[in-house]
ZAMARGU-4260 file (C-alpha; in steps of 0.2 Angstrom, whole numbers, plus 5000, padded with zeros to 4 digits):
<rodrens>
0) 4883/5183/4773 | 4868/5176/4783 | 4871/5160/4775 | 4888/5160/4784 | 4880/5169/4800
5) 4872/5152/4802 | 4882/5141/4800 | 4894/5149/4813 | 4880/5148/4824 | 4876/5129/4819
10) 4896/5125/4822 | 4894/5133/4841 | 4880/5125/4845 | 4886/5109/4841 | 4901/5111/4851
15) 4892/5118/4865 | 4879/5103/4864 | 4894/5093/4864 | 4900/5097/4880 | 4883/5097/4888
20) 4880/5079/4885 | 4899/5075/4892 | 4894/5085/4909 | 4880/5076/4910 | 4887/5058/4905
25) 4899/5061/4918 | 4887/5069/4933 | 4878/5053/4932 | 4893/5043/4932 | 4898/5056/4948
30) 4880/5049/4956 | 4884/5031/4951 | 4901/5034/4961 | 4894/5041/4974 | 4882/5027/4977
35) 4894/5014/4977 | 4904/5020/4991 | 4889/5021/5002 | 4884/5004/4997 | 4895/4994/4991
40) 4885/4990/4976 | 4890/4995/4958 | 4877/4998/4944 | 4879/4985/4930 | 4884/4992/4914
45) 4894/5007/4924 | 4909/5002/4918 | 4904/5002/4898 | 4896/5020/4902 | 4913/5025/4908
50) 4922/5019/4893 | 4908/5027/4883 | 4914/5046/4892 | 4933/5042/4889 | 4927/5042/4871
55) 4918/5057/4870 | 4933/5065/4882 | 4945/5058/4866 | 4933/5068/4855 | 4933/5082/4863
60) 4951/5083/4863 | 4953/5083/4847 | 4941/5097/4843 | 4949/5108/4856 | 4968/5105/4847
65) 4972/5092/4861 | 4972/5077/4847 | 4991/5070/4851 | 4986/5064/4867 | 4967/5058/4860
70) 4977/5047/4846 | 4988/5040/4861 | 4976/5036/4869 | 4965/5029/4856 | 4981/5018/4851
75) 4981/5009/4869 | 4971/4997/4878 | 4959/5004/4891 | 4955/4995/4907 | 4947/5001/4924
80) 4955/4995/4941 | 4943/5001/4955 | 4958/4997/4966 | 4970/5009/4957 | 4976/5021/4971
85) 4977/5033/4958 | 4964/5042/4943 | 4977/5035/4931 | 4992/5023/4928 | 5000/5013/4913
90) 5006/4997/4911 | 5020/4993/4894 | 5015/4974/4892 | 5021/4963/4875 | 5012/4973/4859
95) 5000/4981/4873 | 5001/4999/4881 | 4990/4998/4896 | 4980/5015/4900 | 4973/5011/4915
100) 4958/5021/4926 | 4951/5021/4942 | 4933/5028/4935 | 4927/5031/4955 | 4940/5044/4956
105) 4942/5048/4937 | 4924/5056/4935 | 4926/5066/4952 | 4939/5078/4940 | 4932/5093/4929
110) 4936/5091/4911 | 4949/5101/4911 | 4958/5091/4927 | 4953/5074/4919 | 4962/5080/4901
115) 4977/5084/4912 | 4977/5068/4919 | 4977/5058/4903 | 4992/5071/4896 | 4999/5067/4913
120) 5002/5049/4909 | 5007/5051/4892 | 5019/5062/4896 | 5026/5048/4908 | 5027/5034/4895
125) 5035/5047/4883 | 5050/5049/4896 | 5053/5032/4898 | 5049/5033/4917 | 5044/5016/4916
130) 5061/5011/4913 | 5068/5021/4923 | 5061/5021/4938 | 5065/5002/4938 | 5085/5007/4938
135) 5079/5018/4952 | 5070/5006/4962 | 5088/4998/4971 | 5096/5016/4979 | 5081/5028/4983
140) 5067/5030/4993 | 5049/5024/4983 | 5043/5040/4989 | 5057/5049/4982 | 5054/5042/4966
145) 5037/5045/4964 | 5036/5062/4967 | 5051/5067/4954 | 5042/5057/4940 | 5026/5069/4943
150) 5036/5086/4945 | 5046/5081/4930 | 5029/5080/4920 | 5017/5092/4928 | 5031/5105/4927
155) 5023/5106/4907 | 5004/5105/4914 | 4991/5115/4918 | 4972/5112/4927 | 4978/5096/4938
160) 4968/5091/4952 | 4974/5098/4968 | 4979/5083/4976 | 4992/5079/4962 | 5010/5085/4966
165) 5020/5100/4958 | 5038/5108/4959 | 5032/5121/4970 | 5025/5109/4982 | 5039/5100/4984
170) 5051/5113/4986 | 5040/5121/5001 | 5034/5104/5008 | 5053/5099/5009 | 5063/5116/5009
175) 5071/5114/4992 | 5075/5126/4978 | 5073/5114/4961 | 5070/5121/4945 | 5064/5118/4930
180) 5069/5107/4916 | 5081/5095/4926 | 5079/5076/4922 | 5072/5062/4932 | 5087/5058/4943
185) 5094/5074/4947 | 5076/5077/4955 | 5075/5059/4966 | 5092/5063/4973 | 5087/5078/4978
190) 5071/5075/4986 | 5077/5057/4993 | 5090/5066/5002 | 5077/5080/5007 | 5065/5066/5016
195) 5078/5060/5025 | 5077/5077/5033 | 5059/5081/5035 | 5051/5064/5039 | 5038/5072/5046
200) 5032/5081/5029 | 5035/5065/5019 | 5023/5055/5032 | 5010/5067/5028 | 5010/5064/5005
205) 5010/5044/5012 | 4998/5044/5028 | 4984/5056/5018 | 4967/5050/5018 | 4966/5057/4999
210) 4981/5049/4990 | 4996/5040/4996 | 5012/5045/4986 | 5021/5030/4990 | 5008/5019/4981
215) 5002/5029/4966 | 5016/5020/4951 | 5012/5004/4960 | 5002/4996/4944 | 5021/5000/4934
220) 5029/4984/4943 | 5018/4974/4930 | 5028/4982/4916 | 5039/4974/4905 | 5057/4978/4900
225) 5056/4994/4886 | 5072/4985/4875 | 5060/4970/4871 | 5055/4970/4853 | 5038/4968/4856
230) 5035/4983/4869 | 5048/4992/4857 | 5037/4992/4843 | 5022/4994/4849 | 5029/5011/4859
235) 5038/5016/4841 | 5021/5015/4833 | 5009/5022/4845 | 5020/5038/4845 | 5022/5040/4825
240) 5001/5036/4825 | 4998/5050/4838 | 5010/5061/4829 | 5003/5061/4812 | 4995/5080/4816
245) 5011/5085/4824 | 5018/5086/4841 | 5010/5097/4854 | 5021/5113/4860 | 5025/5104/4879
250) 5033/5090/4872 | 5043/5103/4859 | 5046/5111/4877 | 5053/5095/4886 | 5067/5094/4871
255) 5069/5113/4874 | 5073/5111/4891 | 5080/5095/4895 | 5094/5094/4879 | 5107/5085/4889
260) 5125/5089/4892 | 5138/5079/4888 | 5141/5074/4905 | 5127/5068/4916 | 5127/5082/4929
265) 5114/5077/4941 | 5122/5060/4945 | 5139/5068/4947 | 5137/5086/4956 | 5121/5075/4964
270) 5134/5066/4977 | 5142/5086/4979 | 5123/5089/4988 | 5126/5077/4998 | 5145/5079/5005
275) 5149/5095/5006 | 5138/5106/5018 | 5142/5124/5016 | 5136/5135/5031 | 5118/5133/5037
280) 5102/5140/5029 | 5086/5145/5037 | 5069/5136/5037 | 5050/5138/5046 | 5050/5117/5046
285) 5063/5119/5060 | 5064/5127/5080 | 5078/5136/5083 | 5089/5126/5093 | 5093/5139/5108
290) 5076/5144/5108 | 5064/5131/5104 | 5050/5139/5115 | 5051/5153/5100 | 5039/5150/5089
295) 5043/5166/5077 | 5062/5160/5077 | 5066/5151/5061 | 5078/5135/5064 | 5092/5129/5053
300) 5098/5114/5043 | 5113/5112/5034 | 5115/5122/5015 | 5120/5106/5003 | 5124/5120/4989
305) 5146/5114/4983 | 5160/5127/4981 | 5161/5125/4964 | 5178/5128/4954 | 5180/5126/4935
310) 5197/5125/4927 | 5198/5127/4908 | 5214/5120/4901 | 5218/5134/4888 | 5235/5127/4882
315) 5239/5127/4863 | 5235/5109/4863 | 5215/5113/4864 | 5209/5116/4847 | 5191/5128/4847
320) 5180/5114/4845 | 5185/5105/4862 | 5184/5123/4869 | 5166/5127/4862 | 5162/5109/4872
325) 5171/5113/4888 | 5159/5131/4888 | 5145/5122/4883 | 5149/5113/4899 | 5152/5128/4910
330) 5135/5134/4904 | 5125/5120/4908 | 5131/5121/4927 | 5130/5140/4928 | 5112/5138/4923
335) 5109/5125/4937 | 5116/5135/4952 | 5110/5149/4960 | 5130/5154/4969 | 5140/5159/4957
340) 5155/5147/4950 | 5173/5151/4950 | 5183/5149/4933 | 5201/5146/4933 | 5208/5149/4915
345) 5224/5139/4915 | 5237/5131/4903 | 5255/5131/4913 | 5251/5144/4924 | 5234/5152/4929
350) 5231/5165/4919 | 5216/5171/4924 | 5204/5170/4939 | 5185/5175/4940 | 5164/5169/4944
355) 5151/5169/4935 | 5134/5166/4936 | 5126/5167/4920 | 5131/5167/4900 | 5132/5187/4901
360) 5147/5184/4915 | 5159/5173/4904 | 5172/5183/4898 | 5182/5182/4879 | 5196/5169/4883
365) 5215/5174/4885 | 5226/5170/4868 | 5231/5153/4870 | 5251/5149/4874 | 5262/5135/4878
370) 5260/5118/4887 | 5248/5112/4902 | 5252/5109/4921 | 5238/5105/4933 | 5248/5107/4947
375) 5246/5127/4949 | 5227/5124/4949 | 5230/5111/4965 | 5242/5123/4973 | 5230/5137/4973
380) 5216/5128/4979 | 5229/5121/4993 | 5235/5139/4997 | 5216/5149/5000 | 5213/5133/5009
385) 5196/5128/4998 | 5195/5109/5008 | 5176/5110/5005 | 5178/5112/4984 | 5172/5103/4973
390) 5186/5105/4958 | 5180/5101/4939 | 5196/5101/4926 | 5192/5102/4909 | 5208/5096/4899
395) 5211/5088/4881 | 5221/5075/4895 | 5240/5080/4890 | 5248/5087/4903 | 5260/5081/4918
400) 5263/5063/4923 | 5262/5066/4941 | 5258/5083/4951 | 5267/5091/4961 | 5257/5091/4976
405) 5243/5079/4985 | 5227/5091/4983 | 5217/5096/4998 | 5200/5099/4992 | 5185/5090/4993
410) 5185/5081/4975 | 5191/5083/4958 | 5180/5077/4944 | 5193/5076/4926 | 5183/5082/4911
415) 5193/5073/4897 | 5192/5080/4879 | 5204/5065/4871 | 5209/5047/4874 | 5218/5048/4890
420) 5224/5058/4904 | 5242/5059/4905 | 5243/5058/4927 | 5246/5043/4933 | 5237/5044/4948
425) 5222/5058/4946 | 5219/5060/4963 | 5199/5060/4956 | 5185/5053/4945 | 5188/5053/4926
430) 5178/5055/4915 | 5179/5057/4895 | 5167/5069/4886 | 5160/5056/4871 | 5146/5060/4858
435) 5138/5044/4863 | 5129/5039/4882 | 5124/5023/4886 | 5106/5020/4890 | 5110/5016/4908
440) 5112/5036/4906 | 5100/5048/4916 | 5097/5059/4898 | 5093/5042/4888 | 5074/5045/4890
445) 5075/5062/4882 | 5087/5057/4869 | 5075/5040/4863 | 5063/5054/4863 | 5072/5066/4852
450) 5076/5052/4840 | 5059/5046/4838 | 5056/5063/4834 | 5069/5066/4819 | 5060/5047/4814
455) 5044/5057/4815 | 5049/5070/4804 | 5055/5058/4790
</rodrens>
C-alpha cells in the first residue's frame, strides 16, 4: 500500500509540476507581449517559445481527456500572424490545414480560455464554415455571418474569453429569441435581418476597441474550395487521426442536435420572419413613440414570429411510412417555435382542427377514408380571413387538378411525398420530401460530419 501511496503522490506531482512550468512559459510570453506593444520591439526567439507552449498546451490536453482536439491540432500546420484580429483562425489550403495564432492575444487567455479557443476553431472547420460561409458571403451582412458561425460553436463551449460572442449575447444585444441546436443559416438570417433593426448595437461588436466582429474570419478568404481533392483528403485524414481515441461528447452533441429534417427549415420559414409581421413586441432598445421623454416606457418593433398552419393529407392514398415523415416534419417545426401551430387533418374534407406545441400535444390520427381535396383547406383559411398565414400542406401529390378557389393567405409551401403534384397551378412553392440534399444544402455540413463519423467507426 505505501508503495502505491507514492506513486499517487509522484503522478500528482508531476501533473501539478506540469502545469507550473506552462504558467510560467506563458507569464513570460505575457511580459514579452507586453513589451512589444510599448515598444515596438519583439524579443528574437519569441515566436519559437510560443510554439514551444502550444506544445505543452497540446500536452496538457491530452492528459486532462481533451486529446481529439490536441491530435487536430498536432495534424495541422501552425503559424503566427501578429496581425490576426483575432487569438485564432484557420486556413484549408492544398494538403495543408492552417491553425493560425495571433500569440500577442493568444497568451493573454487563462488555460482554460486558450483550450476553448483551439476547440473553438476545430469546431468551425468540423462544420464546414469555411465552405459555407463563402455560399453566404453574396446575400448577408459579413457581420451577420460572423456572429452565427461563433454562436453555432460556442453553443457546445465552455471557459471562452469574454470578448468572444455567445447565443445569449446575441439575443440581448439584438432582441432576439434563438435557440439552440439550429444550423448556420437559419442563425445569419436571423441576425442579418436583426442588424438591420438595431444599427446601433451592431456598430458597437464592429467599432470596439477590443475585437471587431466584422473582421475576425477575415484570414478564411485565403481558403481553398473544400470539394478539391487535395483539401478533401487532407480534411478526411486529419479527422480519422484525431479520432483514433474517440470523439468528444460536444461533437456527439452537435449530431444530437442538429439531425436535419428533410426539408431545410431555416431557408424556408426563414423568408416567413421576414414577411409576415404579427402584432408588435416590447423592447428596452427602443423609446416609446408617444412618449419618448419616458425613459422607463419600453418601445416597440414589429413580432416577425408567422401564423403557422399545417395540413396533413390523411387520405387512403398515404401509406404509414409517408405519414411517420410528415410528423417527423411537424415535430421538427413544433420544436423551433415558441406559438403554437395549428394542424389541419384533412383528406376530402377536414376532419379535424387543433394546435400544438410540443410532441405531448399531437393527438392519435383519425382512421383514414377516401380521396384528397385541397380546396376545403383553402376555403377555411379564406373564410377565418387568415391573410397573414403561412400554410404548409403535406400531401403524397394526388389530389385535384385545379382548386376551387384562389387562396388568400400569405404563402403555401407544398410538402410532396411522391413524384408530382397533381394541381396544375399550386398557387405556392413546391417542394418534394427526397432522402438525398444536395450540398448547396444548409444541413450538408452536419451531414459530411455524420458520414465521416460512420467512416470513423469502420
Amino acid at each position: 500500500m505505501d508503495d502505491l501511496r507514492d506513486y499517487v503522490d509522484l503522478t500528482f506531482n508531476q501533473d501539478y509540476q506540469a502545469k507550473d512550468q506552462i504558467h510560467d512559459k506563458k507569464q513570460a510570453l505575457l511580459a514579452d507581449a507586453v513589451n512589444y506593444r510599448e515598444t515596438g520591439i519583439l524579443r528574437k526567439g519569441f515566436v519559437q517559445d510560443f510554439f514551444a507552449y502550444i506544445t505543452d498546451l497540446t500536452f496538457q490536453m491530452v492528459s486532462t481527456g481533451e486529446d481529439y482536439y490536441a491530435l487536430f491540432l498536432n495534424d495541422m500546420v501552425r503559424e503566427a500572424d501578429l496581425e490576426l484580429p483575432f487569438p485564432t483562425a484557420s486556413v484549408l489550403k492544398g494538403n495543408k490545414i492552417l491553425f493560425l495564432f495571433n500569440p500577442l492575444w493568444f497568451v493573454e487567455l487563462e488555460t482554460r480560455e486558450a483550450i476553448a479557443m483551439i476547440k473553438h476553431e476545430v469546431l468551425h472547420i468540423l462544420l464546414k464554415h469555411h465552405a459555407r460561409e463563402r455560399a453566404l458571403k453574396p446575400k448577408f451582412r459579413k457581420l451577420a455571418i460572423n456572429l452565427a458561425m461563433d454562436i453555432s460553436v460556442n453553443q457546445y463551449l465552455s471557459h471562452l474569453p469574454p470578448y468572444v460572442e455567445r447565443i445569449n449575447s446575441v439575443n440581448r444585444r439584438f432582441d432576439l429569441q434563438l435557440r439552440t441546436g439550429e444550423t448556420l443559416e437559419f442563425y445569419t438570417e436571423a441576425i442579418h435581418q436583426a442588424i438591420e433593426e438595431h444599427p446601433q448595437e451592431a456598430s458597437e461588436l464592429t467599432e470596439s476597441q477590443e475585437v471587431n466582429y466584422a473582421e475576425v474570419h477575415d484570414r478564411w478568404a485565403e481558403s481553398e474550395d473544400e470539394q478539391q481533392d487535395e483539401v478533401k483528403d487532407k480534411l478526411k485524414s486529419t479527422l480519422r487521426y484525431a479520432s483514433k481515441n474517440g470523439i468528444p461528447d460536444e461533437v456527439q452533441k452537435i449530431l444530437h442536435d442538429q439531425t436535419p429534417a428533410e426539408v431545410p427549415w431555416g431557408r424556408v420559414v426563414g423568408k416567413a420572419l421576414r414577411t409576415l409581421p404579427k402584432g408588435q413586441k416590447k423592447t428596452v432598445t427602443r423609446v416609446n413613440r408617444r412618449q419618448p421623454e419616458r425613459l422607463d416606457l419600453r418601445g416597440e418593433l414589429k413580432n416577425h414570429i408567422p401564423d403557422i398552419t399545417v395540413a396533413v393529407d390523411i387520405s387512403g392514398s398515404i401509406d404509414d411510412k409517408a405519414m411517420n415523415g410528415f410528423l417527423r416534419e411537424i415535430l421538427s417545426l413544433s420544436r423551433r417555435y415558441k406559438e403554437s401551430i395549428r394542424i389541419l387533418e384533412c383528406d376530402d374534407a377536414i376532419r379535424r382542427d387543433y394546435r400544438i406545441r410540443s410532441l405531448k400535444d399531437i393527438q392519435p390520427l383519425l382512421k383514414r377514408r377516401g380521396g384528397t381535396r385541397f380546396s376545403p383547406v383553402m376555403e377555411k383559411l379564406k373564410e377565418e380571413n387568415q391573410r397573414d398565414t403561412l400554410l404548409i400542406y403535406f400531401t403524397d401529390g394526388q389530389g385535384e387538378r385545379q382548386l376551387e378557389l384562389r387562396p388568400i393567405h400569405h404563402k403555401t409551401l407544398w410538402m410532396v411525398k411522391g413524384d408530382k403534384l397533381s394541381l396544375a397551378d399550386p398557387h405556392g412553392e413546391v417542394i418534394y420530401l427526397r432522402k438525398e440534399t444536395p450540398e448547396n444544402e444548409p444541413t450538408y455540413g452536419i451531414q459530411v460530419m455524420r458520414a465521416m463519423l460512420n467512416d470513423w467507426a469502420r
